[in-house]
C-alpha positions in Angstrom: 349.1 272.9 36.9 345.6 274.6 36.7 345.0 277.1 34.1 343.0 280.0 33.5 339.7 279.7 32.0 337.3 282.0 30.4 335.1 280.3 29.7 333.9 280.0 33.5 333.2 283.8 34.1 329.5 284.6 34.0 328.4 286.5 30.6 327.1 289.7 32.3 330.7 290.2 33.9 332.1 289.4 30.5 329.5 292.0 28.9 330.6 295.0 31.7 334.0 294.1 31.3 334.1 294.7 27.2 331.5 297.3 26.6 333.3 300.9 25.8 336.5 299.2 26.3 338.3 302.0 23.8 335.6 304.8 24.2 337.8 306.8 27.0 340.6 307.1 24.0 338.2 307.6 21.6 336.7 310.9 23.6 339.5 312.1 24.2 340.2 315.8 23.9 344.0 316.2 24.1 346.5 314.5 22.0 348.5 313.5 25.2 348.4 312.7 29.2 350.5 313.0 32.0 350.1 308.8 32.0 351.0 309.2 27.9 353.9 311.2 28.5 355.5 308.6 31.1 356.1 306.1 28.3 358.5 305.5 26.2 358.3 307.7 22.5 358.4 304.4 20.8 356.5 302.5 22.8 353.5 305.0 22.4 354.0 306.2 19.2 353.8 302.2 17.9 350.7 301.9 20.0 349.0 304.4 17.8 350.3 303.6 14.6 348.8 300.4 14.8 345.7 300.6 17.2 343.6 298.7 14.9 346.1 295.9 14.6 346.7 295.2 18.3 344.3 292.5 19.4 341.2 293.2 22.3 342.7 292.0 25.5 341.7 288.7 27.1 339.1 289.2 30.3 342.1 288.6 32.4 344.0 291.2 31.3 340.8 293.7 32.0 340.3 292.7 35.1 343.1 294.4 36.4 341.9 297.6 35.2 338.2 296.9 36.5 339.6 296.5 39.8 341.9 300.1 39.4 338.2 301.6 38.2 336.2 300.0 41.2 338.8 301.3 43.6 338.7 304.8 42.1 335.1 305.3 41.6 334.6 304.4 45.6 337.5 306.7 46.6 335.9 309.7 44.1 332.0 309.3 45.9 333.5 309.2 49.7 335.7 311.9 49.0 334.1 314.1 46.5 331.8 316.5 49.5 334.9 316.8 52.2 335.5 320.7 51.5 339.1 319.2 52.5 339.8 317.5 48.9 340.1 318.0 45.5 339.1 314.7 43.9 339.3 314.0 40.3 340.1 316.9 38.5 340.9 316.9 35.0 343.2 319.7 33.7 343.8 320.8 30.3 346.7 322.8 28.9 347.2 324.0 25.3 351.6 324.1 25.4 354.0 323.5 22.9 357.8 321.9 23.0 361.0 323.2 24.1 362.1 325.1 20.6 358.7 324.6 18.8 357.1 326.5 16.0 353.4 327.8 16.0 352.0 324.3 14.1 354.0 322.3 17.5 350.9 323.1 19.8 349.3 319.9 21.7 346.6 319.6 24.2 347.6 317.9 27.1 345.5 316.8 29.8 346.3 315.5 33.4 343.7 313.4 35.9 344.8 313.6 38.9 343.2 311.5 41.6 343.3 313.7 45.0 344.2 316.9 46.2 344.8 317.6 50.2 344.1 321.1 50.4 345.4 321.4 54.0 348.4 319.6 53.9 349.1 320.5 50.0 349.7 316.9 49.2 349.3 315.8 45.7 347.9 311.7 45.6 347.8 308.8 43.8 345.9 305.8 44.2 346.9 302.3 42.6 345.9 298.9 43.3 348.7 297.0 43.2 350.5 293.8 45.4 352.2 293.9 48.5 355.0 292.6 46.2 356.1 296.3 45.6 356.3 296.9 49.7 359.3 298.5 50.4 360.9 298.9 47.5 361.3 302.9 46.2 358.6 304.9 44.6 358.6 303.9 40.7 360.2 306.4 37.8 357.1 306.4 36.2 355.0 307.3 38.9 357.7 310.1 39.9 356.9 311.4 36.6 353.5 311.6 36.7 353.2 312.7 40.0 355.4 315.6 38.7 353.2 316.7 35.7 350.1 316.5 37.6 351.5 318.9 40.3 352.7 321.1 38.0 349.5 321.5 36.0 347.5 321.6 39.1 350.1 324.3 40.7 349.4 326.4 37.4 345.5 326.0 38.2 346.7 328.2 41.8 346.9 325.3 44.2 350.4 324.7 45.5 351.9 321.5 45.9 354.2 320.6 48.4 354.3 316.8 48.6 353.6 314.0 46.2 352.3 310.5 47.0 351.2 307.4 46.2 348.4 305.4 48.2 349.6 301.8 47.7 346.3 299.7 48.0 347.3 295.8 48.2 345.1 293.9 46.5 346.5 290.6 47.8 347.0 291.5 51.6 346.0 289.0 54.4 346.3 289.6 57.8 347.2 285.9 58.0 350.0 286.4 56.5 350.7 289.8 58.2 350.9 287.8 61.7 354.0 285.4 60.8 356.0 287.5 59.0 358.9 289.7 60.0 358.9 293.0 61.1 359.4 295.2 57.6 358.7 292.3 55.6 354.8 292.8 54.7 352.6 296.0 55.1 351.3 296.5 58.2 348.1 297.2 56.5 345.7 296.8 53.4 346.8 300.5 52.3 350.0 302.0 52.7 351.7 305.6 51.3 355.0 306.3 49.3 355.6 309.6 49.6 358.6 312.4 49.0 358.9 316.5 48.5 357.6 318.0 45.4 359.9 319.5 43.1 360.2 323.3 42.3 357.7 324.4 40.0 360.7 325.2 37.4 362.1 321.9 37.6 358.5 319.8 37.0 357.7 322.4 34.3 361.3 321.4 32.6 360.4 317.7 32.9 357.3 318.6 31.5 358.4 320.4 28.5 361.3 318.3 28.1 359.0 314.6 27.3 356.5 316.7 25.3 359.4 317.8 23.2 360.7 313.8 22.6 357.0 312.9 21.8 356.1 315.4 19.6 359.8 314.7 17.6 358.8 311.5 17.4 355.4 312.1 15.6 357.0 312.0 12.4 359.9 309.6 12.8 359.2 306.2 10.9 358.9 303.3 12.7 361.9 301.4 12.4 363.9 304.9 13.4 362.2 305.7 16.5 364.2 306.3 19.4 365.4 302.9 21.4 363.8 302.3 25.1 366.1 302.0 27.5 367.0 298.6 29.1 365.5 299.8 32.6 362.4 300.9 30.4 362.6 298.1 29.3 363.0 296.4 32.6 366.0 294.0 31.1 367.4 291.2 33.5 370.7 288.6 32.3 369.9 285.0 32.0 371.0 283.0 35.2 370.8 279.5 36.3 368.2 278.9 39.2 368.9 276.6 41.8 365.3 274.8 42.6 362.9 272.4 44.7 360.2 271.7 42.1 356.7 272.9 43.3 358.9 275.8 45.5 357.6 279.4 45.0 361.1 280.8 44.7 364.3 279.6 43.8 366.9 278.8 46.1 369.5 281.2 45.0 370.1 282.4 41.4 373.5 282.5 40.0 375.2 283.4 37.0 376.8 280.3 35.2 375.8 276.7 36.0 379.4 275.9 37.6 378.3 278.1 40.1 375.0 276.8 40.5 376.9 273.2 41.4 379.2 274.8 43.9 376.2 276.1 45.5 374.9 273.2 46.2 377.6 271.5 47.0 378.9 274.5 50.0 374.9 274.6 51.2 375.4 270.3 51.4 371.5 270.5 49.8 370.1 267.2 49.8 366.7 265.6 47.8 365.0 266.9 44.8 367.4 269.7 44.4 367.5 271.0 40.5 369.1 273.3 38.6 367.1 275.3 35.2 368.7 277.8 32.9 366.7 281.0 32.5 367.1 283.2 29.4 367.4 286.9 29.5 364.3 288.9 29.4 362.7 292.3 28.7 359.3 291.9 30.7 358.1 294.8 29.7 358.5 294.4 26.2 357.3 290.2 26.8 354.2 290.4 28.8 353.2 294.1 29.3 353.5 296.4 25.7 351.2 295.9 23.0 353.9 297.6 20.8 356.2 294.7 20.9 354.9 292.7 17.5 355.7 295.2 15.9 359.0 296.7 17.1 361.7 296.4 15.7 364.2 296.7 18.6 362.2 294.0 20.4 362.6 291.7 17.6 366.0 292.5 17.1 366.8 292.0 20.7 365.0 288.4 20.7 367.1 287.3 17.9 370.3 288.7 19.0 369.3 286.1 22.7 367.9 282.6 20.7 364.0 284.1 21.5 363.1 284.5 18.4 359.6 283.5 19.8 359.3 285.0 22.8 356.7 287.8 22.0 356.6 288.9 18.5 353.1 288.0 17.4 350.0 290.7 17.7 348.7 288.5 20.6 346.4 290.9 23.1 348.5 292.1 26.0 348.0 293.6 29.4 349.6 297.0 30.2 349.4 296.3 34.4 351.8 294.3 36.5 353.2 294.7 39.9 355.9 297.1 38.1 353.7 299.2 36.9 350.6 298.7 39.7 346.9 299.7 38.6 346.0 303.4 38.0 343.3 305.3 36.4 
């Protein structure tokens, strides 16, 4: 199997890639984002606490994010003399939470990436894979979508439609021409889009997650409210049904016994094999810098025999096709 290998990227690509990595936290002027309040209290809370202890990503891990930049930065200069859009505006609001006192005030600051004056559609762009085609616009990016509209609505531009530009990454024509009708995008770029809500119900979301954040300020670690297991993003172990070398496997099923019926009714013949895969949080393995040291996580790994699975302060990335790329 071929691995990745750094040491094969040119140094000037390595240099651009590293240089200010943290300086758009650092200069930050608000204590929390519309892309902040979408995570988890705990999640973000343990990212904080122990910023200096979380390791610098890998290169690969970057890249992803390079790419969402790129992407941006092009979008932003084509767009950014059409009287038509808004591009890149950066919002700032001074609020406090549901119930709070006078010492409860936060800055919070939204980015959102494009504003259609004429057809009062609110945008997103992320670079992400065509593996997210057809599936339903993401919690998260619900969420966001929401506070950003809401800010910008406050600012006197009404919003009547959210969206998301999908921009594949990964797309091929090629691939386009033999598959099925529905089954890959029709194109490189392609839009998720649904109603905005009413202004009072994307100001209640908004106050509502500023509220569990700020609680959560002063909660010790160990205490902090659990993520959810579709936070999480949580899958049950199964046993896959296999051709070695295959992409995907054959059919996954819940205990080996049926595994062996499987292939026994399907009459499949050759190198056919059958592997037990553990549960898993993905989020929590590959994607949250948090996990080493959270104690749910670790709890939940020894509670499921993976004692190992992620517990160690090894650099993480915070993209994946769940979560796409966004600035």
């Amino acid at each position: 199997m071929a691995k990745y290998k750094e040491e094969v990227i040119p140094q000037i690509i390595k240099d651009a890639l590293y240089t200010d990595l943290h300086s758009e936290d650092g200069d930050r002027m608000f204590e929390y984002s519309a892309t902040r309040l979408c995570k988890s209290p705990r999640q973000l809370q343990l990212e904080q606490r122990h910023a200096k202890e979380i390791a610098t990503p890998e290169i690969i891990n970057i890249w992803y994010t390079f790419a969402g930049h790129a992407m941006h930065d092009f979008l932003e200069n084509r767009l950014k003399n059409n009287p038509r859009y808004l591009v890149e505006k950066r919002i700032i609001r001074f609020d406090k939470p549901l119930g709070g006192t006078e010492q409860d005030y936060r800055r919070v600051g939204a980015k959102f990436d494009a504003y259609d004056k004429e057809t009062k559609t609110l945008s997103d762009h992320k670079t992400t894979t065509t593996y997210i085609y057809g599936k339903e616009m993401k919690d998260e990016w619900i969420k966001q979508l929401m506070i950003n509209a809401y800010f910008l609505e406050k600012e006197g531009y009404p919003v009547e439609k959210v969206a998301i530009n999908a921009i594949y990454m990964d797309w091929r024509d090629s691939k386009l021409k033999y598959a099925k009708e529905g089954e890959y995008p029709p194109a490189p770029c392609t839009t998720f889009e649904m109603p905005c809500w009413s202004l009072e119900d994307r100001e209640h979301l908004y106050r509502s997650l500023l509220t569990e954040h700020v609680e959560a300020e002063s909660i010790p670690d160990d205490q902090l409210p659990y993520c959810s297991k579709e936070y999480c993003w949580e899958s049950g172990g199964c046993f896959a049904v296999y051709r070695p070398g295959a992409a995907k496997a054959i059919r996954l099923c819940s205990t080996e016994e049926e595994a062996k019926s499987y292939i026994k009714y399907k009459n499949l013949t050759g190198d056919i094999r059958i592997e037990e895969r553990p549960p898993t949080r993905r989020r929590c393995k590959d994607y949250c810098s948090a996990a080493p040291f959270c104690n749910q996580y670790k709890d939940w790994c020894k509670a499921h025999g993976l004692i190992n699975e992620n517990i160690s302060s090894e650099p993480v990335s915070d993209s994946s096709d769940e979560l796409s790329q966004s600035n």
